[in-house]
N, C-alpha and C positions, 0 to 999 in steps of 0.2 A: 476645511480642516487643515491643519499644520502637522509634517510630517518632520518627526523626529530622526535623531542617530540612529539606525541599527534597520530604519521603515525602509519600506520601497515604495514606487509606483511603475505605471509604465506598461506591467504585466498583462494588462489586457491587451494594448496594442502588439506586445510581440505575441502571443498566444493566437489572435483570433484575427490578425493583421487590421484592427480597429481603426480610427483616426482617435485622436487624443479624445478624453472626456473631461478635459479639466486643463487652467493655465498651471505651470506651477511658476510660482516667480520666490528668489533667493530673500529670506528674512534678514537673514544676517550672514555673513562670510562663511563658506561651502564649502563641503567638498564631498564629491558623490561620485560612485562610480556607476560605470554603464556600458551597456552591452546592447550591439546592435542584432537586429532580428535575423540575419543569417549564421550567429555565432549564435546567439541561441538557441535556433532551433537545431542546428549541427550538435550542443552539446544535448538537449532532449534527447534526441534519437540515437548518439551515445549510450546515455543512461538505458532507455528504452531497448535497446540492443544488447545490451548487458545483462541485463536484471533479464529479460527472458531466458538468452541462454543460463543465467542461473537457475532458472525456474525448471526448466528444461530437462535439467540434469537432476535437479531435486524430484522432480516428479519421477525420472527414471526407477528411482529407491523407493518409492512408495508403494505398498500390494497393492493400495485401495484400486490403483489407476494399469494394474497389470494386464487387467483385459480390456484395456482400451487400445486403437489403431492409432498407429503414431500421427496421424491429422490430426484426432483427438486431444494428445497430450498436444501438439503442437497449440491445437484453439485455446489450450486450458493455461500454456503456458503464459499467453497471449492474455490473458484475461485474470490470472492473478495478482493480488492486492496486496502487499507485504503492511503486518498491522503490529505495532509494538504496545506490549504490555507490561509495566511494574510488578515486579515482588507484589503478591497478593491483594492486586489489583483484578476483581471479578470480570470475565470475560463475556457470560451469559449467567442469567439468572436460571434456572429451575422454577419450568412455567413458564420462561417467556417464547413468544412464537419463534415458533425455529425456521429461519430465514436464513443464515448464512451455514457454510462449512468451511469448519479449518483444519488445517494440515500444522503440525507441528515444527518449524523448521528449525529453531535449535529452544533449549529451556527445557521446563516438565513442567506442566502441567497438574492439578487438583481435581479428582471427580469429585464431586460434594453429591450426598441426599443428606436433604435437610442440612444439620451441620456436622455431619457425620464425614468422615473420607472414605469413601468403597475402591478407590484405584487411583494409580498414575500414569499420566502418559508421558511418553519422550520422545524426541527428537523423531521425524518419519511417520508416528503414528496420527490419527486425525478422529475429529468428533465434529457433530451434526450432521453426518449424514441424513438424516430426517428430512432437511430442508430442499434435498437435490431430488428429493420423490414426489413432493407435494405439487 
């Protein structure tokens, strides 16, 4: 395959310390940039360091997670998924199996039955619980 402006490659070997899966050789005159696998993983764990204690702190404000032991928020801090969604872009269907929960972290939210609105939600507040009982 031929990789364009703006592609990467590479990403497996520094992730999973692979050996290469593939030659890459230059089509026409280059210029790439590149990061070796100890700056990478240094910025990961960065990011990953970060974003939890935001998580951390966000969870603090939450009721849902009040009577939880702080291990708890700790694992939960650990194991949250930050998911972006558009202006009136459907997040769950009505009827579909409820597998996930979310926590509101900024935005409002649409409760819909049918095509009806019965509520909103804001910032702190969360839905599907359903899915954390099953």
């Amino acid at each position: 395959r031929r990789v364009h402006g703006g592609s990467g490659f590479g990403e497996l070997a520094l992730l999973y310390n692979a050996p290469r899966s593939a030659t890459i050789k230059a089509v026409q005159n280059c210029g790439l940039w590149g990061i070796d696998r100890k700056t990478f993983k240094k910025a990961v764990e960065e990011i990953v360091a970060r974003e939890y204690k935001q998580n951390r702190k966000f969870i603090e404000q939450v009721k849902f997670f009040n009577t939880m032991t702080q291990f708890q928020k700790d694992a939960l801090a650990n194991g949250l998924i930050q998911q972006r969604f558009e202006r009136n872009q459907v997040i769950v269907h009505e009827g579909d199996d409820a597998s996930s929960f979310y926590i509101i972290k900024q935005g409002t939210v649409s409760v819909l039955k049918g095509n009806k609105e019965i509520r909103k939600l804001h910032q702190g507040e969360s839905f599907g619980e359903q899915a954390l009982y099953v």
